[in-house]
LOVEX-837986 format. One record per atom (N, C-alpha, C): atom name; x, y, z. Coordinates in steps of 0.05 Angstrom, whole numbers, plus 5000, padded with zeros to 4 digits. Layout:
// LOVEX-837986
  atom    xx    yy    zz
    CA     X     Y     Z
...
// end
This chain:
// LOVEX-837986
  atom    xx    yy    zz
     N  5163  5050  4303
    CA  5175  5044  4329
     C  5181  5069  4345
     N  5195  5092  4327
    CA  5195  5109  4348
     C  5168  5128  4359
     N  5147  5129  4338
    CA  5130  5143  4354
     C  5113  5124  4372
     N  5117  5098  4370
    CA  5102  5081  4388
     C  5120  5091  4417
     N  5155  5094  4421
    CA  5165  5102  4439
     C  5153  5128  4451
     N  5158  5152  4429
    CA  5146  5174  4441
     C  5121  5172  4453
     N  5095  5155  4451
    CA  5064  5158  4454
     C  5070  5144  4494
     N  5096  5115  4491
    CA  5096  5105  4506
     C  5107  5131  4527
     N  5129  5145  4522
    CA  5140  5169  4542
     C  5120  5184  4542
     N  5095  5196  4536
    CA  5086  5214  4539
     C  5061  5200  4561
     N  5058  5176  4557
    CA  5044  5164  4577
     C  5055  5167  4600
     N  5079  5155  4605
    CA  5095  5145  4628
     C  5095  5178  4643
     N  5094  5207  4627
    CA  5095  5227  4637
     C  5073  5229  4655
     N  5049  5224  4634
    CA  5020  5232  4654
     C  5013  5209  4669
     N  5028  5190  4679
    CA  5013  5170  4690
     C  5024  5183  4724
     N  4987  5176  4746
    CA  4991  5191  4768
     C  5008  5163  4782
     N  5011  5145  4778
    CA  5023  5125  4798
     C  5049  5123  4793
     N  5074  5117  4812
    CA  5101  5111  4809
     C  5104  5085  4791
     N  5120  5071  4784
    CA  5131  5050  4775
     C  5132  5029  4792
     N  5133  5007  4789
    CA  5138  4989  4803
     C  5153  4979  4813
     N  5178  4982  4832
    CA  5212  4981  4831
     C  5207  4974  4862
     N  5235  4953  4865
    CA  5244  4943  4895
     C  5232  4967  4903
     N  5251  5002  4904
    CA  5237  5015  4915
     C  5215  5021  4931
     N  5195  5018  4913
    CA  5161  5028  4909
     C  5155  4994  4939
     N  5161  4975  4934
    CA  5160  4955  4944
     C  5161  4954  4978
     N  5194  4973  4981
    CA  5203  4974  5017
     C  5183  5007  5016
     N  5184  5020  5005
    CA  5157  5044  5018
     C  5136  5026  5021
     N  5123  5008  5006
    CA  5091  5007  5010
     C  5093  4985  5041
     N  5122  4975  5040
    CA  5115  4950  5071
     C  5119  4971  5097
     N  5138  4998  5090
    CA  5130  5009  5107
     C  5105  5032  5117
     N  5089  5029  5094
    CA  5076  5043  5090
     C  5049  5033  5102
     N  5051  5007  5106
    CA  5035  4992  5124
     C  5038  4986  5150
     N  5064  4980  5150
    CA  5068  4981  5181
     C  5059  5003  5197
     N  5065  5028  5181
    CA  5052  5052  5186
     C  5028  5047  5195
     N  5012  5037  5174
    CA  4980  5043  5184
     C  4972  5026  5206
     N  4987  5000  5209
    CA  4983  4984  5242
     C  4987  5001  5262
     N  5015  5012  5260
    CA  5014  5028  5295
     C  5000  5054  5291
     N  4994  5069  5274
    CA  4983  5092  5267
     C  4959  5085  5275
     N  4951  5065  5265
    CA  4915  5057  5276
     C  4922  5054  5298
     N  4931  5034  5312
    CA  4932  5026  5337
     C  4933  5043  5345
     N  4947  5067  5351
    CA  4959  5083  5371
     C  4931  5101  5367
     N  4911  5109  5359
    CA  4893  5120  5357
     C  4869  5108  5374
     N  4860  5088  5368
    CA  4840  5065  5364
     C  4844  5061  5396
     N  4872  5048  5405
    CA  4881  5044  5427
     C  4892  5057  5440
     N  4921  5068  5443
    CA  4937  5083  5456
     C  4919  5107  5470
     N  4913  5120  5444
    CA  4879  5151  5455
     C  4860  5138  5459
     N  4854  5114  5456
    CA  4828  5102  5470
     C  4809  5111  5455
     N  4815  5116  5430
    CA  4788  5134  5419
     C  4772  5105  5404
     N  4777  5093  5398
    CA  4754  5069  5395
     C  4756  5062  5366
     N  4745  5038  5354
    CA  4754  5029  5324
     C  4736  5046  5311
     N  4707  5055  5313
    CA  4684  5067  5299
     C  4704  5099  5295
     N  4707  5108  5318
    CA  4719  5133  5321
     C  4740  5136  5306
     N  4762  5115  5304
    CA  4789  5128  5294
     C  4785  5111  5261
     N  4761  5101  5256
    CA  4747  5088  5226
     C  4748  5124  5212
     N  4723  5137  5218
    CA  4715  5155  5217
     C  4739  5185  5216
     N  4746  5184  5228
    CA  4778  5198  5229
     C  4795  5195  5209
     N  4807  5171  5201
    CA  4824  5163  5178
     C  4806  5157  5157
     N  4776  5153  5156
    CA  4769  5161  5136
     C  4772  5189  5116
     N  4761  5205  5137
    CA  4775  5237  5135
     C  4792  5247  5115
     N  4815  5228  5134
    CA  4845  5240  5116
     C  4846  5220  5098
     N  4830  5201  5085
    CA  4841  5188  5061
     C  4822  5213  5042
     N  4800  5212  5046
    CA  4775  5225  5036
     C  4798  5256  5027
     N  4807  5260  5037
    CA  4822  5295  5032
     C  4844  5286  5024
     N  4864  5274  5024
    CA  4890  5267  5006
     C  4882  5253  4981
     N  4854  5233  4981
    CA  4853  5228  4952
     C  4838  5251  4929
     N  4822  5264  4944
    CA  4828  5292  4933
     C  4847  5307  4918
     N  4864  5306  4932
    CA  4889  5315  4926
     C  4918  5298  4914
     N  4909  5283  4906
    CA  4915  5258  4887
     C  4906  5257  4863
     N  4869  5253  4866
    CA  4856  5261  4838
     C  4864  5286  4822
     N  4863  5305  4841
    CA  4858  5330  4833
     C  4892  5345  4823
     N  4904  5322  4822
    CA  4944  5328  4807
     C  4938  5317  4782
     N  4956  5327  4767
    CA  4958  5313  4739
     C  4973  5306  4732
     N  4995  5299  4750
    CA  5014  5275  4746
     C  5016  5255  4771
     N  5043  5238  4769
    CA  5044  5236  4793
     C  5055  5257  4811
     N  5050  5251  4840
    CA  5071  5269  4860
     C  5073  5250  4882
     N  5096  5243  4894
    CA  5099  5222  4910
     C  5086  5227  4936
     N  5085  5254  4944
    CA  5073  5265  4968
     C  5036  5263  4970
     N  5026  5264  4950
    CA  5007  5260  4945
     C  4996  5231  4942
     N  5010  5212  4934
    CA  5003  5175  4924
     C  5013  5175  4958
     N  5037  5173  4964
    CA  5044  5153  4991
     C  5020  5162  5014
     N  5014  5195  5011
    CA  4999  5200  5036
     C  4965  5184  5025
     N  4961  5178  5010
    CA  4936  5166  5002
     C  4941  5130  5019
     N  4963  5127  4995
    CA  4973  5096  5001
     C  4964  5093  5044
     N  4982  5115  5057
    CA  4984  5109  5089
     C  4959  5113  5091
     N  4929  5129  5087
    CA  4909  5129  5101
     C  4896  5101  5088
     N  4905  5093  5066
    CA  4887  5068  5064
     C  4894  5046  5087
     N  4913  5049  5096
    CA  4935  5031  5109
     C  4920  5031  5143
     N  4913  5064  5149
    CA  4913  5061  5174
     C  4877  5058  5182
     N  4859  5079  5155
    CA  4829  5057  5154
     C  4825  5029  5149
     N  4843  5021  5138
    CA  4841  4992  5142
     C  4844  4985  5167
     N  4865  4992  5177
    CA  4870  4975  5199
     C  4848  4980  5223
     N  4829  5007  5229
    CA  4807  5004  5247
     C  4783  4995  5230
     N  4784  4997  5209
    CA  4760  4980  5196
     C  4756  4948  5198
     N  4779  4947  5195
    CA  4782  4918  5199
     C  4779  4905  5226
     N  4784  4915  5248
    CA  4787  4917  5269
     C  4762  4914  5285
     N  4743  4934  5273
    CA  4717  4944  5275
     C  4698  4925  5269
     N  4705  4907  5248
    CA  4686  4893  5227
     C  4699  4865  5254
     N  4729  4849  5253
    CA  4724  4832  5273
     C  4718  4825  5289
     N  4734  4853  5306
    CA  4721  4850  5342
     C  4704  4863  5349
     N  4694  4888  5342
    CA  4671  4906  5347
     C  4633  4886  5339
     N  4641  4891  5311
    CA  4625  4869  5293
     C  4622  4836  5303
     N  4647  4829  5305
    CA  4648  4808  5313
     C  4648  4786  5299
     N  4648  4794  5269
    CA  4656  4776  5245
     C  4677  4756  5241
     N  4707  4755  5262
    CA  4709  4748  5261
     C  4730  4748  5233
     N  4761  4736  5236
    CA  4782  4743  5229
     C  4775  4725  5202
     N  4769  4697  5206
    CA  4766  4684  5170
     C  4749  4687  5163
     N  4710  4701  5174
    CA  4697  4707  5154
     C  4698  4736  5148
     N  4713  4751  5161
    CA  4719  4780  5145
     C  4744  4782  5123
     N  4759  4755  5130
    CA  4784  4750  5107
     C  4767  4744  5079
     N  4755  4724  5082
    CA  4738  4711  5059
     C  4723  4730  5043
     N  4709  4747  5060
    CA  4696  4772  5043
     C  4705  4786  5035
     N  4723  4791  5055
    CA  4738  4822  5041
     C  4759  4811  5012
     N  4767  4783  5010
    CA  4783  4773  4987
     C  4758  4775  4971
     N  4740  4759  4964
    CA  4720  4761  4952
     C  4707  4789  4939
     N  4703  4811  4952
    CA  4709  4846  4938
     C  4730  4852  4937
     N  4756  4843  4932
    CA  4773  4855  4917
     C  4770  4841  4891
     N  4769  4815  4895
    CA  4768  4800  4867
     C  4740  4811  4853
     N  4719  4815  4862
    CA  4693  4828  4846
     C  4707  4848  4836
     N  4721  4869  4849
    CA  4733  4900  4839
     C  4748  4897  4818
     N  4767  4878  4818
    CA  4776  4870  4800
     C  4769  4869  4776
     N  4746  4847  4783
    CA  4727  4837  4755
     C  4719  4861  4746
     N  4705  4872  4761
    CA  4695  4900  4753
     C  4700  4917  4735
     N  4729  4922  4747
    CA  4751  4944  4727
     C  4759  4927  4702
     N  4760  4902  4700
    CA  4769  4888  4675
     C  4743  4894  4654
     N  4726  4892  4664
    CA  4700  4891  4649
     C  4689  4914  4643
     N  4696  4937  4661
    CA  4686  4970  4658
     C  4707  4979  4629
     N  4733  4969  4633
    CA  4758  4993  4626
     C  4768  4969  4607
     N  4765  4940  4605
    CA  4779  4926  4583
     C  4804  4917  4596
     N  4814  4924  4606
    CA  4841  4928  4621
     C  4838  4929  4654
     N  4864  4918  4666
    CA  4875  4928  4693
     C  4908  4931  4695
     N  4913  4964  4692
    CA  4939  4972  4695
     C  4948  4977  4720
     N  4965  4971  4720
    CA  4992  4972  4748
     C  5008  5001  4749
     N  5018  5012  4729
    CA  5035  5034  4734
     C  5039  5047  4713
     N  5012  5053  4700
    CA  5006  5069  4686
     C  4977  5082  4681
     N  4970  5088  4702
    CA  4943  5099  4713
     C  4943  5129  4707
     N  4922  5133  4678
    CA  4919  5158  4669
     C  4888  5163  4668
     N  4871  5143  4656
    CA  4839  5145  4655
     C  4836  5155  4690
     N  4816  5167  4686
    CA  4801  5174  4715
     C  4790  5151  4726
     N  4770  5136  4706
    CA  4756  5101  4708
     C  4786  5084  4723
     N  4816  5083  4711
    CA  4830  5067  4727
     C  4841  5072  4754
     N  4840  5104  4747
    CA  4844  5119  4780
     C  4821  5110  4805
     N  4796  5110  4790
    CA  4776  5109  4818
     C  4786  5074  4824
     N  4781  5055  4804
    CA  4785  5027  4801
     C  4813  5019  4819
     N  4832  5033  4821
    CA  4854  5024  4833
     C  4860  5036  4862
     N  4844  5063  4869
    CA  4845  5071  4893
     C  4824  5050  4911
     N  4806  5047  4894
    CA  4782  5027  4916
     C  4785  5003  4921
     N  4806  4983  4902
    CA  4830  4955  4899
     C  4848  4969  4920
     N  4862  4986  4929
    CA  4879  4989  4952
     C  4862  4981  4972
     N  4838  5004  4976
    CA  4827  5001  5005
     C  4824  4980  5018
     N  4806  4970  4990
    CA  4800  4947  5002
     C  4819  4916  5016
     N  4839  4929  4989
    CA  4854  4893  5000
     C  4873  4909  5022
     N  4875  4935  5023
    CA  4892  4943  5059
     C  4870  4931  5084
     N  4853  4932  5073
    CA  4833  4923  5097
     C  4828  4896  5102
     N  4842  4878  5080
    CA  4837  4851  5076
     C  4859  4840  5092
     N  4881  4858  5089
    CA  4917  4852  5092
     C  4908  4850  5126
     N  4898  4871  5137
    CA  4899  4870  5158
     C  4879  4848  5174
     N  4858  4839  5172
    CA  4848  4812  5175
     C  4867  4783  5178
     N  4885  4780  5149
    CA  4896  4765  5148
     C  4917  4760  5166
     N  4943  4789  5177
    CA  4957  4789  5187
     C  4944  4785  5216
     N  4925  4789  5218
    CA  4913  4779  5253
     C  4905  4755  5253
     N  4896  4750  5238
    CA  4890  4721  5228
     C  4908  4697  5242
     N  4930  4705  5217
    CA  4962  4684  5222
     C  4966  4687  5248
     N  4976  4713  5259
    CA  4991  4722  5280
     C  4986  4704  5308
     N  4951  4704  5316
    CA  4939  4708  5330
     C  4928  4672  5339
     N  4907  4668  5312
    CA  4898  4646  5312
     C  4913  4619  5312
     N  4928  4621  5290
    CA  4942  4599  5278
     C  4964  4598  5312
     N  4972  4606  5324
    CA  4983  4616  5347
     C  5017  4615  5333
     N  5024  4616  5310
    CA  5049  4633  5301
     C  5064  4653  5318
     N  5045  4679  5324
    CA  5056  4701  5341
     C  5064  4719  5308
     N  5069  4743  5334
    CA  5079  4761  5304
     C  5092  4763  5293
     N  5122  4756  5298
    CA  5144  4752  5278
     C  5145  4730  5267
     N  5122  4706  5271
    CA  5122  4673  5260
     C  5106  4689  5235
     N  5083  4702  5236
    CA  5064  4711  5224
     C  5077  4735  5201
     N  5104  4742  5209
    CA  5121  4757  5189
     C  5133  4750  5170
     N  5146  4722  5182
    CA  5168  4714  5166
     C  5151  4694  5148
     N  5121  4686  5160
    CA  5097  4675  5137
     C  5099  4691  5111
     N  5083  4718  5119
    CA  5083  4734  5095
     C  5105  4744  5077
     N  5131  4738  5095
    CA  5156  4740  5077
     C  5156  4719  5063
     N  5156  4697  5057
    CA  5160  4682  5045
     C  5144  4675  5029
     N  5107  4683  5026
    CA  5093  4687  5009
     C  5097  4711  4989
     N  5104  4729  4996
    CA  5123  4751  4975
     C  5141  4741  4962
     N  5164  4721  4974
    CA  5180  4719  4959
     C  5176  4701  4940
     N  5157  4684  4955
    CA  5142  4665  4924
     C  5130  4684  4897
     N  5121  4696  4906
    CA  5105  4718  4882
     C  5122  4730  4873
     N  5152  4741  4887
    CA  5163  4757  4868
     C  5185  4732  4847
     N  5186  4703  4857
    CA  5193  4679  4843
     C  5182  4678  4820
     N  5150  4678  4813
    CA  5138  4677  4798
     C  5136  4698  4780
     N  5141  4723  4784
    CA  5147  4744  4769
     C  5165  4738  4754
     N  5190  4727  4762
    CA  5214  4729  4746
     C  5209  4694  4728
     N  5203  4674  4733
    CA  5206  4655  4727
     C  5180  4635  4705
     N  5160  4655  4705
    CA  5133  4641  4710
     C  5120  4664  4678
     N  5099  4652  4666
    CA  5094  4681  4645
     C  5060  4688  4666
     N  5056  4679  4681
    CA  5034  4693  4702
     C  5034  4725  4698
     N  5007  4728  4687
    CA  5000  4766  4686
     C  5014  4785  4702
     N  5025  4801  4698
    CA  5034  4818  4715
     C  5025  4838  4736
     N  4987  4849  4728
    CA  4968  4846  4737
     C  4963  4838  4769
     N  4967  4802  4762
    CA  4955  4782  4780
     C  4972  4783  4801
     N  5001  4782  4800
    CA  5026  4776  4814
     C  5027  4806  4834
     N  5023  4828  4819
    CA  5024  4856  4831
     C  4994  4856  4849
     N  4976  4852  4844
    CA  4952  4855  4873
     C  4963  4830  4891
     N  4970  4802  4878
    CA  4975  4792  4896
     C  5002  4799  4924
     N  5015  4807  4902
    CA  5042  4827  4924
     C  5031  4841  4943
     N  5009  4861  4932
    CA  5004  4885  4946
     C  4989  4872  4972
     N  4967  4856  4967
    CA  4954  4845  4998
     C  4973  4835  5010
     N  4992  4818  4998
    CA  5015  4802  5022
     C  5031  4828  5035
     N  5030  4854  5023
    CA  5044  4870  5032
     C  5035  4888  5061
     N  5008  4881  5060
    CA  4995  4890  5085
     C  5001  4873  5106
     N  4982  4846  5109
    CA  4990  4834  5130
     C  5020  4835  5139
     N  5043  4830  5122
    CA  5070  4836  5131
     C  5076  4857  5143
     N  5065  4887  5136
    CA  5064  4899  5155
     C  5055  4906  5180
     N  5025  4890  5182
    CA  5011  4890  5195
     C  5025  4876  5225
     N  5043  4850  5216
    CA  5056  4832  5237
     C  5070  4842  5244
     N  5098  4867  5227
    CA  5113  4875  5236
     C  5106  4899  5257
     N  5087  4914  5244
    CA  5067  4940  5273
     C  5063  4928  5295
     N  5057  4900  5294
    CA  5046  4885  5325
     C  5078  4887  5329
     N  5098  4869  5318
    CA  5116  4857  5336
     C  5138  4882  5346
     N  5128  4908  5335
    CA  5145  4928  5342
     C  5122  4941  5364
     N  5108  4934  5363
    CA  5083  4960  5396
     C  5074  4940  5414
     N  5067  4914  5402
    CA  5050  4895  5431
     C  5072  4897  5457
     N  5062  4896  5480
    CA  5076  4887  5499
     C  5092  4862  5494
     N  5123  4861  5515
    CA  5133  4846  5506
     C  5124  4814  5514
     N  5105  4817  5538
    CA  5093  4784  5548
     C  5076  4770  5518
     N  5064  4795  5493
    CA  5044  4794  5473
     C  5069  4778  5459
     N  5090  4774  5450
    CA  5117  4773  5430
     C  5114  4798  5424
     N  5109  4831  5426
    CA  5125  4847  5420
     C  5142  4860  5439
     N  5156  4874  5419
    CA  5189  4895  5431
     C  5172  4920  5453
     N  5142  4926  5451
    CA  5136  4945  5469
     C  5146  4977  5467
     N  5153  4978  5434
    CA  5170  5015  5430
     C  5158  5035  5430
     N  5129  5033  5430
    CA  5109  5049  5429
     C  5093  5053  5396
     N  5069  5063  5408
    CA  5054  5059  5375
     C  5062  5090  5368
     N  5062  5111  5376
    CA  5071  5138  5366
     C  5096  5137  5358
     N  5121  5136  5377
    CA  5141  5132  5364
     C  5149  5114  5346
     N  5135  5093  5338
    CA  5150  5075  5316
     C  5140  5085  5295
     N  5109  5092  5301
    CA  5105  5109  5271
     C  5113  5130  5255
     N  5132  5157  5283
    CA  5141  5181  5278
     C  5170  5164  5260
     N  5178  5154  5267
    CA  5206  5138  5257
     C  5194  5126  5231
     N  5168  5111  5220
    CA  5171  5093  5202
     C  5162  5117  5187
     N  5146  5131  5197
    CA  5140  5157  5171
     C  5166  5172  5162
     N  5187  5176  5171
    CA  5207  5189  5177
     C  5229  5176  5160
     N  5224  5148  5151
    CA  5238  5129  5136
     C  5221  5123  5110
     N  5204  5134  5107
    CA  5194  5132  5088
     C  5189  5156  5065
     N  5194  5183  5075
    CA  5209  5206  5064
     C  5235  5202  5066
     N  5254  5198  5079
    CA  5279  5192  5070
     C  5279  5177  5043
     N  5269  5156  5042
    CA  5269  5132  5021
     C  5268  5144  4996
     N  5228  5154  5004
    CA  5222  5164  4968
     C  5246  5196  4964
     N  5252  5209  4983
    CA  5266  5231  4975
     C  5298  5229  4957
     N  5308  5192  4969
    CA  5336  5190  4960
     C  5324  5181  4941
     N  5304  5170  4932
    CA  5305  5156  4901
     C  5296  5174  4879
     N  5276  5187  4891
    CA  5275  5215  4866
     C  5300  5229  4862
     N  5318  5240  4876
    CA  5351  5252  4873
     C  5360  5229  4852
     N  5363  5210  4872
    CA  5383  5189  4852
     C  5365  5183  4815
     N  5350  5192  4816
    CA  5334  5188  4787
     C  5337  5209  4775
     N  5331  5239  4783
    CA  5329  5256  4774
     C  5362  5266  4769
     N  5379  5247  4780
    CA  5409  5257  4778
     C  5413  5237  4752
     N  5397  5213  4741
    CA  5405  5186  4721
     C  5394  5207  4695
     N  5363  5220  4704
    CA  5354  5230  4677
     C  5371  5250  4668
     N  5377  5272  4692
    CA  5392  5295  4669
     C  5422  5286  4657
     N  5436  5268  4670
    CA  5465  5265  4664
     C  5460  5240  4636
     N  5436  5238  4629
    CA  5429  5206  4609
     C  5419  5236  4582
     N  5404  5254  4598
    CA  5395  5274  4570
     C  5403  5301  4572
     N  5420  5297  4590
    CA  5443  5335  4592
     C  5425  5351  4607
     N  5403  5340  4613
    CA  5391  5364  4633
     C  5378  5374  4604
     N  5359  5358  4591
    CA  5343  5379  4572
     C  5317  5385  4585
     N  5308  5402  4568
    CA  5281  5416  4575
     C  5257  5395  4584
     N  5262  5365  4572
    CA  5236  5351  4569
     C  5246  5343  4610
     N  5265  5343  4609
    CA  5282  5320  4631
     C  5264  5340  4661
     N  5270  5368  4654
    CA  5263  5385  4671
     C  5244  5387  4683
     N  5213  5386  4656
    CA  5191  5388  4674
     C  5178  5354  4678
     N  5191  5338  4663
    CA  5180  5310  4661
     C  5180  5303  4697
     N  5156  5294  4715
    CA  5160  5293  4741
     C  5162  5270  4744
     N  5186  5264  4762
    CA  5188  5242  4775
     C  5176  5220  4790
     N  5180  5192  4783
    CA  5158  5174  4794
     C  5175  5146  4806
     N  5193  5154  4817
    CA  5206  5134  4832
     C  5197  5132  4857
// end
């Protein structure tokens, strides 16, 4: 038992992804909201166009997951800035694929659900496994960064979807996806459903919820939004989202040393809150 403990801590050291905690949870919804007005404010605000600002945030996911791969642990600065460009190519990809394309909000939903669940299959059948928050193989690293993209790109379909079509509006289309989260996080606690299953399903509901809340904080207010601007709500949501992960690494790294005196392992073991 105890070296099964130690093999398990020496994992939890090298694994590049955080844990799965309420935490990790309010970063990734703002971490989406992010990528709505972040796209938007590109795409639209600069007028630079969905192909253009596709191509752009491709870029910076393409160079932060670089620099994600290329760490050998986690580093929160490294995962969240990956996490926001998947957030904000999604959101002109998606964008691109409905209205540019013209695909169209339920048959780009349908497909794009359809390749995550292939990716899925994929990684179960490449790797034996699909881990959540303990991503050390390189095979689960590529498998779990290309399961973001895609279902950020899915998230955002859906949340236009609800918002728009169903004629909800954006905060009807919020408090939707709120309450599909809170069913899934019901089922987590109550249900023996994979843990797996319940965590991608979180993670897509976590987009569109952001996605509703980016509209209902930048559309004009005649659209149902507040009209605060797409730059400034994003300088603010980025701005709350380093605050966040910065107080929870302190408050962890203050639980580890005062739990093991500040030993040597405590010191270099890096933080993944």
């Amino acid at each position: 038992m105890q070296n099964q403990s130690i093999a398990d801590d020496g994992d939890d050291v090298l694994s590049k992804v955080p844990r799965v905690t309420l935490a990790f949870w309010i970063v990734k919804i703002l971490a989406t909201t992010l990528g709505e007005t972040g796209g938007d404010a590109h795409s639209m605000t600069l007028n630079l166009g969905y192909a253009v600002s596709t191509l752009i945030f491709l870029g910076f996911f393409l160079v932060t997951l670089a620099a994600q791969v290329g760490s050998k642990h986690y580093h929160p600065v490294f995962y969240w800035a990956v996490v926001a460009a998947t957030t904000t190519v999604g959101t002109t990809t998606s964008d691109y694929i409905d209205r540019t394309l013209g695909l169209g909000y339920v048959n780009s939903s349908i497909l794009l659900l359809g390749l995550v669940i292939a990716i899925l299959i994929a990684w179960h059948v490449t790797t034996g496994r699909i881990v959540v928050d303990h991503v050390i193989a390189r095979k689960d690293e590529v498998f779990y960064w290309v399961t973001i993209l895609v279902s950020n790109t899915l998230g955002t379909a859906l949340g236009d979807f609800v918002a728009t079509t169903t004629g909800l509006g954006f905060e009807g289309g919020a408090l939707v996806f709120t309450g599909l989260i809170a069913i899934v996080a019901a089922l987590h606690f109550w249900t023996d459903i994979p843990t797996t299953i319940l965590f991608w399903a979180g993670y897509v509901l976590t987009r569109p919820l952001g996605a509703t809340l980016g509209d209902t904080l930048t559309k004009p207010i005649d659209q149902g939004g507040l009209n605060l601007g797409r730059f400034t709500s994003s300088f603010v949501i980025a701005a709350l989202m380093v605050v966040l992960v910065s107080a929870t690494r302190l408050r962890k790294r203050g639980r580890e040393q005062h739990a093991g005196g500040g030993s040597a392992r405590d010191d270099r073991a890096p933080d993944r809150a």
